[in-house]
N, C-alpha and C positions, 0 to 999 in steps of 0.2 A: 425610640428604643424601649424595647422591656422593660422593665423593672422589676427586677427579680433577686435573690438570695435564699439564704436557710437562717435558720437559727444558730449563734455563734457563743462562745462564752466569752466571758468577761472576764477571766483569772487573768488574762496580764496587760486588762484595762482598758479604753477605750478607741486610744489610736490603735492598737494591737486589734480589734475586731475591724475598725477598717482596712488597713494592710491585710487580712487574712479577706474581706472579702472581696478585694481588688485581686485577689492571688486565684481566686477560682472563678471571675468572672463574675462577680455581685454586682450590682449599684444600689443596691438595701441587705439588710439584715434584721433578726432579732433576736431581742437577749433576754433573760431575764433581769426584773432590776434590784433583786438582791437574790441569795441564797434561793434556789427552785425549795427549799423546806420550812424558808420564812426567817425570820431570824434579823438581826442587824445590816441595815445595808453599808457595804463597804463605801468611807469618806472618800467623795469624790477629789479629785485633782484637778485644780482648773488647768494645770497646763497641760494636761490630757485629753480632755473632753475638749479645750481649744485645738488641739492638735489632729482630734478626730475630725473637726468641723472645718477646718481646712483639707482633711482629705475629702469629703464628701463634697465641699464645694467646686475642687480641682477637677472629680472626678464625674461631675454630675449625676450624684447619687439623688435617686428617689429617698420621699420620707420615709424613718425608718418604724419599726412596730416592737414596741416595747412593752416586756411579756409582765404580767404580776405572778409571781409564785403560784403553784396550783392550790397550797396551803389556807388563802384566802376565802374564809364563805360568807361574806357579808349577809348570808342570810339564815347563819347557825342558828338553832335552838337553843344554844349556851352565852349568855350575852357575852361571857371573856372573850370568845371567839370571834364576836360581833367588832368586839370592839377593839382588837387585834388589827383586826379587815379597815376598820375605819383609818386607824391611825399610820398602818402602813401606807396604804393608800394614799392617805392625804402628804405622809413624807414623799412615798415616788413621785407623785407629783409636782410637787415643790421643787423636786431633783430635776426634774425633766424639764421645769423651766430653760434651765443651763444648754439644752439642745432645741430651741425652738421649734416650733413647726413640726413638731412628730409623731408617732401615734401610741397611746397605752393602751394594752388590749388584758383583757380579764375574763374570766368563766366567773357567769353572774354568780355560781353557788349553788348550794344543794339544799333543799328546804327541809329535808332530813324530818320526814314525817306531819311537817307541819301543813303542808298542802298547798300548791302554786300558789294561791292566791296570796295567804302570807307569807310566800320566800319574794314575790315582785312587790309586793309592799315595804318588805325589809330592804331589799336592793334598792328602790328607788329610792325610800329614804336616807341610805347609804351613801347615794349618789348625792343627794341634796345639800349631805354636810360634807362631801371632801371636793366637789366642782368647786370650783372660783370663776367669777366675772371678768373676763378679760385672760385667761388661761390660755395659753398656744399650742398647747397639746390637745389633740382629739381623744374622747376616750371611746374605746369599744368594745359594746358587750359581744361574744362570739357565739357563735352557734354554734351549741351542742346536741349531743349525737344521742339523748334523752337515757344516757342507763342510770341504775339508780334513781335518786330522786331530784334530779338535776333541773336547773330550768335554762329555761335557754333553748328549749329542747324545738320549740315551735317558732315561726316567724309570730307569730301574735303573741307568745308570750315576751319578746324582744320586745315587739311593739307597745304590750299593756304597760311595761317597764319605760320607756321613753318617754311616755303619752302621761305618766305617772309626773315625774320630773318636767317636763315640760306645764303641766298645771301647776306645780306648787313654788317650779322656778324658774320660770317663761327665759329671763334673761342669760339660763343654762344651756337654749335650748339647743343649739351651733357648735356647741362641744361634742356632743354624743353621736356615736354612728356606730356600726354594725362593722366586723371581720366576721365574713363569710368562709367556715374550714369546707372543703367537697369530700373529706371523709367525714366528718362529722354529720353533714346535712344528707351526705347519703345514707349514713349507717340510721337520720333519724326519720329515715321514711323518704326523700325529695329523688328523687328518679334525675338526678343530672347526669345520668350514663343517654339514657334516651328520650330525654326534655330538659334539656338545659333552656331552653327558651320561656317553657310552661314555667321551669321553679323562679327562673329571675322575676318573671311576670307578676307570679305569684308573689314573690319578695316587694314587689314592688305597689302592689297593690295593698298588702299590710304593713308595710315599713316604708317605703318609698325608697328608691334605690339611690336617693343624692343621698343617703345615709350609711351608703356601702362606702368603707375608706380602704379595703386592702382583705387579700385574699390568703388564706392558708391552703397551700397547695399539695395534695397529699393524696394518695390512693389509697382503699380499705380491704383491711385483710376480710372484709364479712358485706353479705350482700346485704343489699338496700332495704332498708328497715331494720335489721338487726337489733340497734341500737346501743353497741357494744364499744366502739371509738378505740378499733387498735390500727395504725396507722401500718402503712407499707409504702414499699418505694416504688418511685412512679413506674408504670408497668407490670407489675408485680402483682396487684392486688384485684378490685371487681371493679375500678373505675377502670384501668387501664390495660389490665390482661385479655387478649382476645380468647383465650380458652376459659376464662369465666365471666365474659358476655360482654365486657367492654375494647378498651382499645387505644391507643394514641390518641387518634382524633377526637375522642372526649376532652384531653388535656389542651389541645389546638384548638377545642371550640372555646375553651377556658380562656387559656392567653391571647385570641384574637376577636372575643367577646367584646360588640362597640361597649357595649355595657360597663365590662371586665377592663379592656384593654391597657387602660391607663392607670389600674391601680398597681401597687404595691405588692407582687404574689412573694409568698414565704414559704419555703420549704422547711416540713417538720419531721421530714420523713425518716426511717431508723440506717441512719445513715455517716459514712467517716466523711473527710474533707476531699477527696479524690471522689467518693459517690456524690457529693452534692454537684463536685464540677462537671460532674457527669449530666447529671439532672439539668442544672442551670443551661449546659451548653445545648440540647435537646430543646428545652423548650422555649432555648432563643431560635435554633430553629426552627420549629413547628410554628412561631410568630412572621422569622422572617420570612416562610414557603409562602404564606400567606397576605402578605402585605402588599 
């Protein structure tokens, strides 16, 4: 079966995002894990987060992907900034303990003038001090859609960032993977309207694809290269609208992708809870015409 959701809030805690995504047909979700502007993360409840992980067990939920505030630039120019990014981090983490087995996904940061090579320098070092040996949660850097001075923006600079980490802390190296967004990587140049097979290829020849753990699934309001990252709802935009060059069956190559198939897709799209159940039920279809 699929494995699919949207992004959910957290205001009335954790069994509440499962109930809410058992109500529109989820078997994943994701959330942020504190305030999307940064700030204190709300004290967890263990009889909460117990009570989520018996719905997820009941229900045969996929792992879920667990968002870090956009606020986060482990690769500021400002050390406060930096070390903001550190300390957050390293607490999400620790939290996430409490739900084993599930994924933390982060936008590596903006190098804010300083020039890719020292914003993957900073991140990686970043990485080195909030990973732990023996951690159950995957982290993953995402790809992004290059505006601004973002990184993230290329499959190799993902890769120079791993390949970073992996020298300086070999025994880290089983943590880290990639969330793949298909509006981000569209708007940063990757033609998965009409080569989805070239970009995974591609994906895989600079990152390797056992490093892909879960999918952002999202159409763009701007054609391929843009490099703008304003998301739209599936059909809507140039992934999926046939009157601006794409179509459904982009989203069907996606979710039946041998590649794809078995991850985690998450819907980011600008959308209420009746739209999501819209979307989720669509592209259980489009998996099941196919299977």
């Amino acid at each position: 079966m699929l494995t699919v959701g949207c992004h959910l809030s957290t205001t009335k805690g954790y069994a509440a995002m499962g109930r809410t995504a058992l109500s529109i047909g989820a078997n994943t979700f994701a959330f942020f894990t504190r305030n999307p502007r940064g700030g204190n993360a709300k004290e967890l409840d263990p009889a909460d987060v117990a009570e989520l992980q018996r719905i997820m067990d009941e229900n045969a939920f996929g792992p879920l992907v667990a968002h870090a505030p956009y606020t986060y630039n482990p690769c500021s120019a400002k050390e406060n900034a930096r070390t903001f990014a550190l300390e957050a981090m390293r607490e999400d983490l620790e939290r996430l303990e409490s739900l084993p087995g599930n994924n933390y996904n982060f936008h590596p940061g903006a190098h804010v003038g300083q020039g890719a090579d020292r914003g993957i320098e900073l991140i990686a070092d970043a990485l080195c001090q909030v990973l732990f040996p023996g951690q159950r949660t995957h982290v993953l850097l995402e790809t992004m859609a290059g505006k601004g001075t973002e990184v993230g923006r290329t499959f190799e600079e993902l890769a120079r960032i791993i390949e970073r980490v992996e020298h300086a802390r070999p025994e880290l190296s089983g943590i880290l993977g990639v969330c793949m967004d298909t509006c981000h990587v569209s708007d940063g140049g990757y033609d998965v309207v009409h080569d989805l097979d070239g970009v995974l290829a591609e994906f895989d020849r600079v990152v390797g694809l056992d490093r892909l753990r879960a999918m952002h699934t999202n159409d763009s309001k701007n054609p391929c290269g843009a490099h703008k990252d304003r998301h739209a709802c599936l059909g809507e935009g140039y992934l999926g609208s046939e009157e601006l060059g794409g179509g459904w069956d982009v989203f069907r190559a996606v979710v039946t992708h041998p590649a794809l198939r078995d991850l985690p897709f998450i819907l980011e799209t600008p959308n209420d809870l009746d739209g999501y159940a819209r979307e989720i039920a669509e592209l259980r279809r489009l998996a099941d015409e196919t299977a």
